[in-house]
DSSP file (Angstrom, degrees, kcal/mol; ACC not computed):
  #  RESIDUE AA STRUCTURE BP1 BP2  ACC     N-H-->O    O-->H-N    N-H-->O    O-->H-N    TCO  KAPPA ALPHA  PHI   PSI    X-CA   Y-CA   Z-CA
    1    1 A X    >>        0   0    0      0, 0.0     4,-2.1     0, 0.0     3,-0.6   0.000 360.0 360.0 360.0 -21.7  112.9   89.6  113.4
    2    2 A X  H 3>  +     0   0    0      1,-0.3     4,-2.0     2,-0.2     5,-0.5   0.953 360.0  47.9 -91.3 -52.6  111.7   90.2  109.9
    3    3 A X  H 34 S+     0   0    0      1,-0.2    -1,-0.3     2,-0.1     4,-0.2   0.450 109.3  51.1 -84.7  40.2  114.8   88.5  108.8
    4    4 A X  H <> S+     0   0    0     -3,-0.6     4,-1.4     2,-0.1    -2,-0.2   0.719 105.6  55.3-103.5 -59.4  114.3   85.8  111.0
    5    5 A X  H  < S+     0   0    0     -4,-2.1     4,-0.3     2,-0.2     6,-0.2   0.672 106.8  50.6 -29.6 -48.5  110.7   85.3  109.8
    6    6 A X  T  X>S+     0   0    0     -4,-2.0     5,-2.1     2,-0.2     4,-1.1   0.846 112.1  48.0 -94.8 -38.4  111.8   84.9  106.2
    7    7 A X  T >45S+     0   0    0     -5,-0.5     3,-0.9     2,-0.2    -2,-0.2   0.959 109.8  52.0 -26.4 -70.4  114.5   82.2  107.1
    8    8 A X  T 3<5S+     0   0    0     -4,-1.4    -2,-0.2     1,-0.3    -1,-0.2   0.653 117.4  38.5 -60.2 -32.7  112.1   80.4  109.2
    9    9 A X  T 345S-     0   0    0     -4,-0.3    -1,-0.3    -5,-0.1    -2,-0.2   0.590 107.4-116.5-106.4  -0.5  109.7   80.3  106.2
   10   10 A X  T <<5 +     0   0    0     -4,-1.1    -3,-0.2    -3,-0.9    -2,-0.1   0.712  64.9 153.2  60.5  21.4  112.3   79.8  103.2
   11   11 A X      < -     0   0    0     -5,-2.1     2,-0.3    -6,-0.2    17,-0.1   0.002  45.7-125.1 -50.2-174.9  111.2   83.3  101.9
   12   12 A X        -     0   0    0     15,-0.1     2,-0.6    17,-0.0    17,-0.4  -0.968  26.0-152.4-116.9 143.9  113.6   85.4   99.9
   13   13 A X        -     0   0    0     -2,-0.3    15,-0.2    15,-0.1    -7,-0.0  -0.858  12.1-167.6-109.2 106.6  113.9   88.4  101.3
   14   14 A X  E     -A   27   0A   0     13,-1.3    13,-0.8    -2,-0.6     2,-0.2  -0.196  24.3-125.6-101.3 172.7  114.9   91.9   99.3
   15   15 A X  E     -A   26   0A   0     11,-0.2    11,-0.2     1,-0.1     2,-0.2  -0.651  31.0-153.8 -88.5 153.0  116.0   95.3  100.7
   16   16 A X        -     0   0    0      9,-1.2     9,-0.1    -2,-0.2    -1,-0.1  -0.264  24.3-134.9-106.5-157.2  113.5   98.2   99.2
   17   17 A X        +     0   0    0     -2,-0.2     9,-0.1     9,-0.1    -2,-0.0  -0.109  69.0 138.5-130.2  18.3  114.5  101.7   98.8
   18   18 A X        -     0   0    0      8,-0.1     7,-0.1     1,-0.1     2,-0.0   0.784  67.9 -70.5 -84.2-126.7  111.0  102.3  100.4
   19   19 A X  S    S+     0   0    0      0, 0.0     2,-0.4     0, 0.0    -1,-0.1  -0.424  72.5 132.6-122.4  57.4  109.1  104.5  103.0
   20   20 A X        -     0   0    0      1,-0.1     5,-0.1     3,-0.1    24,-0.1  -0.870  35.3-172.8 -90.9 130.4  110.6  103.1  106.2
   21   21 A X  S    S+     0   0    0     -2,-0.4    -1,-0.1     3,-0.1    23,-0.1   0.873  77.4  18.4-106.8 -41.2  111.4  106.3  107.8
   22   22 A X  S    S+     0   0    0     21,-0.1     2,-0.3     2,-0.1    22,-0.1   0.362 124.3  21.9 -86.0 -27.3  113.5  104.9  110.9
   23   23 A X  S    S-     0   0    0     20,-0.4    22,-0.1    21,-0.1    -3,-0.1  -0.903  89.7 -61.9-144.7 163.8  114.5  101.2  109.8
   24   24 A X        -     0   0    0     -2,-0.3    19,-1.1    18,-0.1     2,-0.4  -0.055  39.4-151.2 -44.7 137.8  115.0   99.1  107.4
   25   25 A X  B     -B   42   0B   0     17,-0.2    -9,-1.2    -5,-0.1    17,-0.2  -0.972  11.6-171.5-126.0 155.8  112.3   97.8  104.8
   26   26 A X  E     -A   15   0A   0     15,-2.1   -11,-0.2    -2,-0.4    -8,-0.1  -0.177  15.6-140.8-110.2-163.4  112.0   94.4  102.8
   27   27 A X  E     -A   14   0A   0    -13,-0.8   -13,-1.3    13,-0.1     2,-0.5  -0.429  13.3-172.5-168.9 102.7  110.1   93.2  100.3
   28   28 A X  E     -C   39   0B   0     11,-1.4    11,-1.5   -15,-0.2     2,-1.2  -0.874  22.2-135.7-102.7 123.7  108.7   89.5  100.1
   29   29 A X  E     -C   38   0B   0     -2,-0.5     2,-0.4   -17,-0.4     9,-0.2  -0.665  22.5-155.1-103.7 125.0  107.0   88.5   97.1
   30   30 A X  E     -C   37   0B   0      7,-2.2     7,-3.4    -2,-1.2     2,-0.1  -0.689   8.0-117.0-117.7 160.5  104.0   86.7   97.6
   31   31 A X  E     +C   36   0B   0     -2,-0.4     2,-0.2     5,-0.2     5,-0.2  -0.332  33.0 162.1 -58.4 135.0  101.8   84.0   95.6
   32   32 A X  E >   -C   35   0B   0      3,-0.9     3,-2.1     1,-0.1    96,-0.1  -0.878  53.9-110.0-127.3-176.8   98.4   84.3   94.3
   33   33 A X  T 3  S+     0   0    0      1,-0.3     3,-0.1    -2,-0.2    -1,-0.1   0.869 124.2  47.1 -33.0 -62.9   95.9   82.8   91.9
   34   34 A X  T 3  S-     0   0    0      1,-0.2    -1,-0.3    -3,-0.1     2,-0.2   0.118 124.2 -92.2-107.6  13.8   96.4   86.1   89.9
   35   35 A X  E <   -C   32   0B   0     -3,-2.1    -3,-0.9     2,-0.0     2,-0.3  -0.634  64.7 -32.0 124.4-167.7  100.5   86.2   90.0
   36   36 A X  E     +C   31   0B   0     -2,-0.2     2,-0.3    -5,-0.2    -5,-0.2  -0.656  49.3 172.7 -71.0 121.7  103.1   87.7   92.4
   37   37 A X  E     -C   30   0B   0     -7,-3.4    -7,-2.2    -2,-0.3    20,-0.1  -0.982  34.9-113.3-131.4 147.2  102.6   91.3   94.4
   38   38 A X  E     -C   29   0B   0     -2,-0.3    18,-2.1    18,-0.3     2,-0.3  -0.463  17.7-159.7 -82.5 147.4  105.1   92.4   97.0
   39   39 A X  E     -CD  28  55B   0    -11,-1.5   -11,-1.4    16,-0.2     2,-0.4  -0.863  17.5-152.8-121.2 141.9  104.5   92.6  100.5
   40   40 A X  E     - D   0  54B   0     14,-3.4    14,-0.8    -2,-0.3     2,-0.3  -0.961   3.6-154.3-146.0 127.4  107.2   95.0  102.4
   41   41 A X  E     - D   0  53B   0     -2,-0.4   -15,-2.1    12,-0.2     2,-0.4  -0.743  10.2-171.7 -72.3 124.2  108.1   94.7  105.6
   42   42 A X  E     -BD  25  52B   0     10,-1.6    10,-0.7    -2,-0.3     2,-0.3  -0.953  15.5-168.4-149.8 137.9  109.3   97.3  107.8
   43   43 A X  E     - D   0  51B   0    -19,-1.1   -20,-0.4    -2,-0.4     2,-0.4  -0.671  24.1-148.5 -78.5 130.4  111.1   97.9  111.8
   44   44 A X        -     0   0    0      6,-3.3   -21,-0.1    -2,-0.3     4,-0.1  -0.826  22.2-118.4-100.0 169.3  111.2  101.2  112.8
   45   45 A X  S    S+     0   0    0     -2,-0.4     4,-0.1   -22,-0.1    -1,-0.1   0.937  79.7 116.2 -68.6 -23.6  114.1  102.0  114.9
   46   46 A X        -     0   0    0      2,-0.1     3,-0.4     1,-0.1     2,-0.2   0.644  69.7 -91.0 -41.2-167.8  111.6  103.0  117.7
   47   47 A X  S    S+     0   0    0      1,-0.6     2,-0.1     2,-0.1    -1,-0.1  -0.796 114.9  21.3-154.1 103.6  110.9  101.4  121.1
   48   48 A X  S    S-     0   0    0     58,-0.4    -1,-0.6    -2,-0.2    59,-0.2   0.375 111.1-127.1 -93.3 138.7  109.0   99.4  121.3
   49   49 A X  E     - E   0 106B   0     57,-1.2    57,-2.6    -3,-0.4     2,-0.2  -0.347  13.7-140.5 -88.4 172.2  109.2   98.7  117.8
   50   50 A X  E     - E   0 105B   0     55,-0.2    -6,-3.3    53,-0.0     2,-0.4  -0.671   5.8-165.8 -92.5 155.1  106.9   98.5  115.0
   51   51 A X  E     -DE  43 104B   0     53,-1.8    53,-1.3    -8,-0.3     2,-0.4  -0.815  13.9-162.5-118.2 151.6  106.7   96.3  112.3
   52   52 A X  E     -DE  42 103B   0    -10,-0.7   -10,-1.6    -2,-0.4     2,-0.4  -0.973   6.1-155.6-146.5 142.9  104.5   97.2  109.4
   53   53 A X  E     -DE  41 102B   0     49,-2.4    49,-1.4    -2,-0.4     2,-0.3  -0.908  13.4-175.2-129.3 126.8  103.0   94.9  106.5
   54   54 A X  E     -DE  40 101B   0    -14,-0.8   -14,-3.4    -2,-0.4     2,-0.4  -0.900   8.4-164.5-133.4 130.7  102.2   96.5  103.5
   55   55 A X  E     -DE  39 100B   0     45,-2.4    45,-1.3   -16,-0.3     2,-0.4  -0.875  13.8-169.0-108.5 118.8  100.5   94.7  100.6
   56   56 A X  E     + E   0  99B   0    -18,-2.1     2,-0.3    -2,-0.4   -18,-0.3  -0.980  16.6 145.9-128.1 117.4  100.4   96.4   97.0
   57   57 A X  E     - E   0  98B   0     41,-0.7    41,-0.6    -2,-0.4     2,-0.4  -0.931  34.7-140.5-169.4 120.3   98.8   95.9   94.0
   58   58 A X  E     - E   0  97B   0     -2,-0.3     2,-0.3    39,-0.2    39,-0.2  -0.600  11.8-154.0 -99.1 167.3   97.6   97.6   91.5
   59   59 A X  E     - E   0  96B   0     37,-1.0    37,-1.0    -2,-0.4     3,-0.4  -0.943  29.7-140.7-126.9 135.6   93.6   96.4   89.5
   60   60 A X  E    S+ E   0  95B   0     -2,-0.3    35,-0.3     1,-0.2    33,-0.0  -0.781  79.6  26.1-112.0 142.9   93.7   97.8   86.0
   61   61 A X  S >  S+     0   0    0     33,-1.6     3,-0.9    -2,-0.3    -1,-0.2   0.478  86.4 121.8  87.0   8.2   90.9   99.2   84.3
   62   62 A X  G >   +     0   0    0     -3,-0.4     3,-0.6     1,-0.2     7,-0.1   0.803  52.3  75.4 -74.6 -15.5   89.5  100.1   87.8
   63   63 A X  G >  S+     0   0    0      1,-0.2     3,-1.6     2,-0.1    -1,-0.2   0.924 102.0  44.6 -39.1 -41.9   89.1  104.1   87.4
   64   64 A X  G <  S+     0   0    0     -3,-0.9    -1,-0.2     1,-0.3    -2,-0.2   0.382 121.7  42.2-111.5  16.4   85.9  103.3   85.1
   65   65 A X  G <> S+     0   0    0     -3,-0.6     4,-1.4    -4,-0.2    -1,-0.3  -0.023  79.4 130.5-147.4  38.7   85.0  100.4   88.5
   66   66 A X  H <> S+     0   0    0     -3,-1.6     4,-3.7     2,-0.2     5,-0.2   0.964  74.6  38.9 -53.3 -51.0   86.1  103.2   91.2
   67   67 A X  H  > S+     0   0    0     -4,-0.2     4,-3.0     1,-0.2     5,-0.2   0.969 112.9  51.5 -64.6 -42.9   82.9  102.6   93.1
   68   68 A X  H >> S+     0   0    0      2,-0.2     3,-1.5     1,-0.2     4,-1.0   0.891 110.7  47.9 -46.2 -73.8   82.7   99.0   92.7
   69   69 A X  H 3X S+     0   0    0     -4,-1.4     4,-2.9     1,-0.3     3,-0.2   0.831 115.5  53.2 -51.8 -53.9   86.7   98.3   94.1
   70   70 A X  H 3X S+     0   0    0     -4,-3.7     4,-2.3     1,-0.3    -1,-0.3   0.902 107.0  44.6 -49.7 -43.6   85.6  100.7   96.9
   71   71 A X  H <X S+     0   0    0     -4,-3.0     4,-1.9    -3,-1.5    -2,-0.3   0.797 115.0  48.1 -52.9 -38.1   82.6   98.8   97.8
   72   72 A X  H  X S+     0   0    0     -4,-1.0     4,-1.6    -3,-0.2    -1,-0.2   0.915 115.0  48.9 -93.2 -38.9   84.8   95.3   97.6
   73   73 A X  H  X S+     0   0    0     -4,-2.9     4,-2.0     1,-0.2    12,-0.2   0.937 109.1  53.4 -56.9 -57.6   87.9   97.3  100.1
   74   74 A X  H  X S+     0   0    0     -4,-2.3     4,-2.8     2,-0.3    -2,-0.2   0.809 109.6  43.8 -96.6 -56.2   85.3   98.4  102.5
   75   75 A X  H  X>S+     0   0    0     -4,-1.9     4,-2.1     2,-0.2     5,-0.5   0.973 115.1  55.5 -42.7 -73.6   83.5   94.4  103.2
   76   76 A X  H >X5S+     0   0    0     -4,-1.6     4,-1.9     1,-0.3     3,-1.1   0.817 103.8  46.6 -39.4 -52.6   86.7   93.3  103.4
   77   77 A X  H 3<5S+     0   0    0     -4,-2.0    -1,-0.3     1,-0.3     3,-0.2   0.931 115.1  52.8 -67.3 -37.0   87.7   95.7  106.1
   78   78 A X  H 3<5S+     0   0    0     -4,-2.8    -1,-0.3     1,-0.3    -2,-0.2   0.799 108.4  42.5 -57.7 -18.1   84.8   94.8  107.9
   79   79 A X  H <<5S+     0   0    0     -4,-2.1     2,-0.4    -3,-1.1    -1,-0.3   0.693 120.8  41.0 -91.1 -16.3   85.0   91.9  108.0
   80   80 A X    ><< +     0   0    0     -4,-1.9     3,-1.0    -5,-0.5    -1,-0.2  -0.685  46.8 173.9-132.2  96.7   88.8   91.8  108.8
   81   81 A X  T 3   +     0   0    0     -2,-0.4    -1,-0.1     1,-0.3     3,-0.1   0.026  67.2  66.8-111.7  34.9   90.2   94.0  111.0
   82   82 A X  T 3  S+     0   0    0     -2,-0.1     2,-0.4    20,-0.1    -1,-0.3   0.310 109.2  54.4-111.7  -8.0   94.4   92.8  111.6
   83   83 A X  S <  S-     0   0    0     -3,-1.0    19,-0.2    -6,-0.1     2,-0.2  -0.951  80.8-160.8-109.9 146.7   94.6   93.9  107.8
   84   84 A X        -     0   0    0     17,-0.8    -3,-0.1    -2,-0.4    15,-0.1  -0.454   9.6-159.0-115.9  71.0   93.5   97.3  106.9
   85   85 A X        +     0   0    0    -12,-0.2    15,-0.3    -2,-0.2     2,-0.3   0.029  14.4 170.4 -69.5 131.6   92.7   97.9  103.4
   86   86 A X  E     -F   99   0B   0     13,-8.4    13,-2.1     2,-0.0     2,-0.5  -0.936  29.2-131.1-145.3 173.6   92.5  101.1  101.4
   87   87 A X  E     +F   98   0B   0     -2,-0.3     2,-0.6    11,-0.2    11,-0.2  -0.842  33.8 175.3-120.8 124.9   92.2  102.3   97.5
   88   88 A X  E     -F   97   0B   0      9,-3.2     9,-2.2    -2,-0.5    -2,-0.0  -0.919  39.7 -93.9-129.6 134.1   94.8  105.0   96.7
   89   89 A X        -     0   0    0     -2,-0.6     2,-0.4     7,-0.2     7,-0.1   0.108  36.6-159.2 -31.2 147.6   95.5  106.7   93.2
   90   90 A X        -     0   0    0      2,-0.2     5,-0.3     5,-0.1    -1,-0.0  -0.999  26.0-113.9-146.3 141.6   98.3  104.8   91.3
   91   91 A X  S    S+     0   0    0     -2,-0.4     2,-0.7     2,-0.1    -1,-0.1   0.620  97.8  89.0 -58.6   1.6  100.3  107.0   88.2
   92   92 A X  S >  S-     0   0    0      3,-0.3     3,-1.7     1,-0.1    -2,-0.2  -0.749  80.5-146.7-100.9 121.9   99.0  104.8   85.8
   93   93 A X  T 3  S+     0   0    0     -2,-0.7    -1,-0.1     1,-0.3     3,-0.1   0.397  87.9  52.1 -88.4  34.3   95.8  106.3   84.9
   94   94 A X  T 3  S+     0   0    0      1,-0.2   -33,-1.6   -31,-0.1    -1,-0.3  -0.097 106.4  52.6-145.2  53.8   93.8  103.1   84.2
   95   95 A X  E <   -E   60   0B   0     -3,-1.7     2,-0.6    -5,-0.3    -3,-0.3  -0.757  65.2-147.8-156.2 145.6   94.5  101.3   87.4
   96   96 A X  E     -E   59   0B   0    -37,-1.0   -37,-1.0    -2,-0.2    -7,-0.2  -0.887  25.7-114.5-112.3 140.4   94.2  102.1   91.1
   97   97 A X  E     -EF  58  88B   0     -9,-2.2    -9,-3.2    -2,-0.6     2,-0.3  -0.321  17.0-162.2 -75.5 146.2   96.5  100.7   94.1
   98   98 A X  E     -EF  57  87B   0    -41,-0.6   -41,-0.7   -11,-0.2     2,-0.6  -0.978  16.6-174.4-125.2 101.3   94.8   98.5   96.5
   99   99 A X  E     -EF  56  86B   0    -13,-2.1   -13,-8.4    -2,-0.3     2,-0.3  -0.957  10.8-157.9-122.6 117.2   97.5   98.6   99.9
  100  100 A X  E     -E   55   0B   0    -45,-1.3   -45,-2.4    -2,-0.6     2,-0.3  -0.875  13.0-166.2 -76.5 129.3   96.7   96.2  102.8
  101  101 A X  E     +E   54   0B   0     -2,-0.3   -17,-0.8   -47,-0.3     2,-0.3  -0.994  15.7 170.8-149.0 108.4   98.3   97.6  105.8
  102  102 A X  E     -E   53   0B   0    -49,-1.4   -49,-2.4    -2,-0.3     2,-0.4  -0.874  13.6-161.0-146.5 142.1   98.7   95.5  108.9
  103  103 A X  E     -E   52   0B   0     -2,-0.3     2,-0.3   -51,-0.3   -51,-0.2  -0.987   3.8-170.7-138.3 141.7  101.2   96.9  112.3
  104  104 A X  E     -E   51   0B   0    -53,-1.3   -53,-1.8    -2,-0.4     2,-0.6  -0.986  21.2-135.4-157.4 125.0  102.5   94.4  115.1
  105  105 A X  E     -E   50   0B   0     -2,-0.3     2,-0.6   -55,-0.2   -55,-0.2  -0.869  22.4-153.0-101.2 117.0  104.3   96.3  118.4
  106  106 A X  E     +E   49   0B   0    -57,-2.6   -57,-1.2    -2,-0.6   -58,-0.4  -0.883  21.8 174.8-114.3 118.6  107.3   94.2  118.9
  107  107 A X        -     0   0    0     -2,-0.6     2,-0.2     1,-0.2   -58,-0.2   0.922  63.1 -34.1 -81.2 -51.9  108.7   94.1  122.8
  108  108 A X  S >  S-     0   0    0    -60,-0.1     3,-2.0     1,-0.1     4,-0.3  -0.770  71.1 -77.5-159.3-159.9  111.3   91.8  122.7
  109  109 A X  G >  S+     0   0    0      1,-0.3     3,-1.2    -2,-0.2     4,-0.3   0.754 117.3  74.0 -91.6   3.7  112.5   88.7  121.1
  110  110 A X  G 3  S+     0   0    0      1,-0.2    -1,-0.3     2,-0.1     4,-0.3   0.761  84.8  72.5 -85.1  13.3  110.4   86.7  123.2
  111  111 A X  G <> S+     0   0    0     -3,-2.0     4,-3.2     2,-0.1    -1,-0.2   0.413  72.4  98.7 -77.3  -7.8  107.5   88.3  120.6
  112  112 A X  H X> S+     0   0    0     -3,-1.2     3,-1.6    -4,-0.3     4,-1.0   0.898  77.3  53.0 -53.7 -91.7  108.8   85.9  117.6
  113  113 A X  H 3> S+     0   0    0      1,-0.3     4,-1.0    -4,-0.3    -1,-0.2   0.576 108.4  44.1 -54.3 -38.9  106.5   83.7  118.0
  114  114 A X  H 3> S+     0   0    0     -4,-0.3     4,-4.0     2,-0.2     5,-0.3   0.826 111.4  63.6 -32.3 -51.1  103.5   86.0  117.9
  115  115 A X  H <X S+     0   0    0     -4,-3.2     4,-5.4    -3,-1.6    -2,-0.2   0.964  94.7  50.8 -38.0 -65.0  105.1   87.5  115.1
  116  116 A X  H  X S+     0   0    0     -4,-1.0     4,-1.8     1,-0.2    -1,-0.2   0.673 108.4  50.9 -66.7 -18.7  105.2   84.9  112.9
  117  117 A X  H  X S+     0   0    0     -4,-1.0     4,-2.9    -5,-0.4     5,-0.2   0.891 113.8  53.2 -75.3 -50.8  101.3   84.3  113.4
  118  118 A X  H  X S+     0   0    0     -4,-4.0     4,-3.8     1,-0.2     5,-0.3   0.982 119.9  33.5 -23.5 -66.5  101.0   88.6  112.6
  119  119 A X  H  X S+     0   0    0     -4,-5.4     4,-2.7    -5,-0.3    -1,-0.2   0.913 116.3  52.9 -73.3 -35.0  102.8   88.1  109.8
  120  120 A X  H  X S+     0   0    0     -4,-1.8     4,-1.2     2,-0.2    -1,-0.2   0.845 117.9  40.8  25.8 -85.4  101.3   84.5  109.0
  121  121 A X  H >X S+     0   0    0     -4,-2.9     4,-1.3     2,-0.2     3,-0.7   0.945 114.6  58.4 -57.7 -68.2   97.5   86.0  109.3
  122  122 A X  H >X S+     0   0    0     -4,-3.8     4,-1.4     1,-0.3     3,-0.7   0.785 105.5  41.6 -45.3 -63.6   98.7   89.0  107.5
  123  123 A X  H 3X S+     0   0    0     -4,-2.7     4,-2.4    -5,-0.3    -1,-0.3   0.817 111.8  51.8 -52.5 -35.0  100.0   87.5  104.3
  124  124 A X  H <X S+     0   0    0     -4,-1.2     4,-1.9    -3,-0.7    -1,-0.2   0.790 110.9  51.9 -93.1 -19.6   97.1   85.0  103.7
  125  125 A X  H XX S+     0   0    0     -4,-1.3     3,-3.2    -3,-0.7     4,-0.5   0.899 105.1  61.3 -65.5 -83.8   94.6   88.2  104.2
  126  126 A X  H 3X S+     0   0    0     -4,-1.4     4,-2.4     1,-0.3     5,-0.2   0.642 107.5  38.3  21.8 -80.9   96.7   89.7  101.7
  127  127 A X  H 3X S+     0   0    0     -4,-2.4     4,-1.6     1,-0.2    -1,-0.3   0.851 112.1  55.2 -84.3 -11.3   95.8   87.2   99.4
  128  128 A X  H XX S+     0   0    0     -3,-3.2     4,-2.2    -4,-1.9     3,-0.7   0.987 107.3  48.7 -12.5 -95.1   92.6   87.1  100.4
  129  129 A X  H 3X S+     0   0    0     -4,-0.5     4,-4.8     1,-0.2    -2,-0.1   0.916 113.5  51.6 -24.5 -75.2   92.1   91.2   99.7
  130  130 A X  H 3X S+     0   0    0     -4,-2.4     4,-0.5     2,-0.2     5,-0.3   0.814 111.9  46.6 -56.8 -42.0   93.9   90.7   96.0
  131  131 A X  H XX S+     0   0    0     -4,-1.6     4,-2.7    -3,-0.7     3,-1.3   0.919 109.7  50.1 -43.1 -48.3   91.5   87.9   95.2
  132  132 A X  H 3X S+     0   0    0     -4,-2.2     4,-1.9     1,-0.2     5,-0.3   0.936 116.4  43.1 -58.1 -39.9   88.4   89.5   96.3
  133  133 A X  H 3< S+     0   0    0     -4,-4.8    -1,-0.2    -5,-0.3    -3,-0.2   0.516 112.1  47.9 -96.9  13.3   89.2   92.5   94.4
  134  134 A X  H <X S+     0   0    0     -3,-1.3     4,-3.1    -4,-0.5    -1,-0.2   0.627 119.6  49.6 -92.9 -37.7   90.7   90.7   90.7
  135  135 A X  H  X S+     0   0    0     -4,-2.7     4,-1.3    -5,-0.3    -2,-0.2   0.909 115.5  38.6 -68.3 -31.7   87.2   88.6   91.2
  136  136 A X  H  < S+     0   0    0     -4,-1.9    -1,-0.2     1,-0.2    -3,-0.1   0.830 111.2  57.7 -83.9 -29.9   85.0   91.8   91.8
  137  137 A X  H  4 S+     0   0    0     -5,-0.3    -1,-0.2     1,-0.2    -2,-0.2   0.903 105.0  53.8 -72.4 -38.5   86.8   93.6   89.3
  138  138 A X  H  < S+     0   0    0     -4,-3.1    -2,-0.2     2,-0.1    -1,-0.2   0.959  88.0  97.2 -57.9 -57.2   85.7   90.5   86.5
  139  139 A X  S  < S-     0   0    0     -4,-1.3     2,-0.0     1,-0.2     0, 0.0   0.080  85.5-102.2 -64.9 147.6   82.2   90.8   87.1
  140  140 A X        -     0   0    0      2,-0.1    -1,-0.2     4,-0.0     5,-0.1  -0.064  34.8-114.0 -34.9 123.0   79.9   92.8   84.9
  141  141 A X        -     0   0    0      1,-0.1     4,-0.5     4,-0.0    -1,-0.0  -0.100  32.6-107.3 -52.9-173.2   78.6   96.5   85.9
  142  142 A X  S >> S+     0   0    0      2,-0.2     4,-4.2     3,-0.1     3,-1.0   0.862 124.1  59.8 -96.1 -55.6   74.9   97.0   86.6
  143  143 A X  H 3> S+     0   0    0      1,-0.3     4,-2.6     2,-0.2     5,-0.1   0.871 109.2  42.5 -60.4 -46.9   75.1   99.0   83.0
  144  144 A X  H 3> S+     0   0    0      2,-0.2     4,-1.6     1,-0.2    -1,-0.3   0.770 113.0  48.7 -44.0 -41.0   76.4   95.8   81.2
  145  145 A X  H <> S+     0   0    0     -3,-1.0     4,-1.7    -4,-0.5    -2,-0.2   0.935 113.4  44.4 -76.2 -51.0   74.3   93.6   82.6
  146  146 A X  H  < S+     0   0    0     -4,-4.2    -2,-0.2     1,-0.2    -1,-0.2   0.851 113.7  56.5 -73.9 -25.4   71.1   95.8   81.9
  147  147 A X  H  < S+     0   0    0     -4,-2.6    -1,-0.2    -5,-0.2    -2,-0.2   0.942 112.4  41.4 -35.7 -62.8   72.9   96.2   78.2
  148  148 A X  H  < S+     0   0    0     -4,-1.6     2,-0.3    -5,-0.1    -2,-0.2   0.737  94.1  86.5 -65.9 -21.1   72.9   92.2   77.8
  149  149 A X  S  < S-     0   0    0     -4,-1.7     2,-0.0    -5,-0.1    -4,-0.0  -0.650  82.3-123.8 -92.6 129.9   69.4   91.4   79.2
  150  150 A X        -     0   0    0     -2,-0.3     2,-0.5     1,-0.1    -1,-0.1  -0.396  35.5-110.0 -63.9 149.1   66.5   91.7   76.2
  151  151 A X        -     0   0    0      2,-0.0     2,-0.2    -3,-0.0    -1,-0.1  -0.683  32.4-154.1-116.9-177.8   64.1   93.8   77.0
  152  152 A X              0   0    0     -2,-0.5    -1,-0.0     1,-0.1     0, 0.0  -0.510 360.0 360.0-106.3 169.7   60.3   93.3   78.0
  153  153 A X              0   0    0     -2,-0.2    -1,-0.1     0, 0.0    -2,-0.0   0.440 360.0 360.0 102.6 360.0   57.1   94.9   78.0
């Protein structure tokens, strides 16, 4: 289905080496405002199977704007709940991974067309997620701000 999907859409579609434990994984690299980040698809062999969306990206300089990133993951996920977002340690020690994580139970083929809304929905949260959090990332801390403002009194 997944390469079916990417057909359908004129994607290009990669093999990963990734953490599909049971099936195959992919890798589609998708657009935003702030540049390319890969989205990887993966079946497990299971029955009924799963499909899994993951969205990856890492925001640089966020160790010293951990709380802030969290705050901006945590709206999001309320507010959106077919993507799941979370903030995970990344080896590079001045940025932390931001992974959207989205799962779709596939019966049979007459599920394609749901699918392709899953995955659809899924990608444009995606970019969604990765905007909100390059845009939260720009703005000033509380300590900057109170740095910039003269004071009174």
């Amino acid at each position: 289905m997944i390469q079916r999907y990417a057909k359908m859409r004129r994607e290009r579609l990669f093999h990963s080496n990734g953490e599909a434990a049971n099936g195959e994984e992919y890798v589609i690299l998708q657009d935003s405002a702030r540049g390319h980040f890969p989205v990887y698809l993966s079946a497990r062999g299971s029955s009924p199977d799963v499909v899994q969306l993951r969205a990856h990206f890492s925001a640089r300089r966020a160790h010293t704007k951990r709380f802030r990133l969290h705050d901006c993951v945590n709206r999001f996920n309320d507010r959106d709940k077919l993507l799941t977002a979370t903030v995970r340690e990344s080896h590079d020690s001045s940025a932390l991974g931001v992974v959207g994580d989205s799962r779709f139970w596939v019966r049979d083929e007459g599920d394609f067309g749901p699918f392709v809304r899953f995955v659809d929905m899924s990608l444009a949260l995606a970019v969604q997620l990765v905007e909100n959090v390059y845009e939260e990332m720009q703005l000033p801390s509380a300590a900057e701000l109170e740095r910039s403002l003269p004071m009174t009194g």
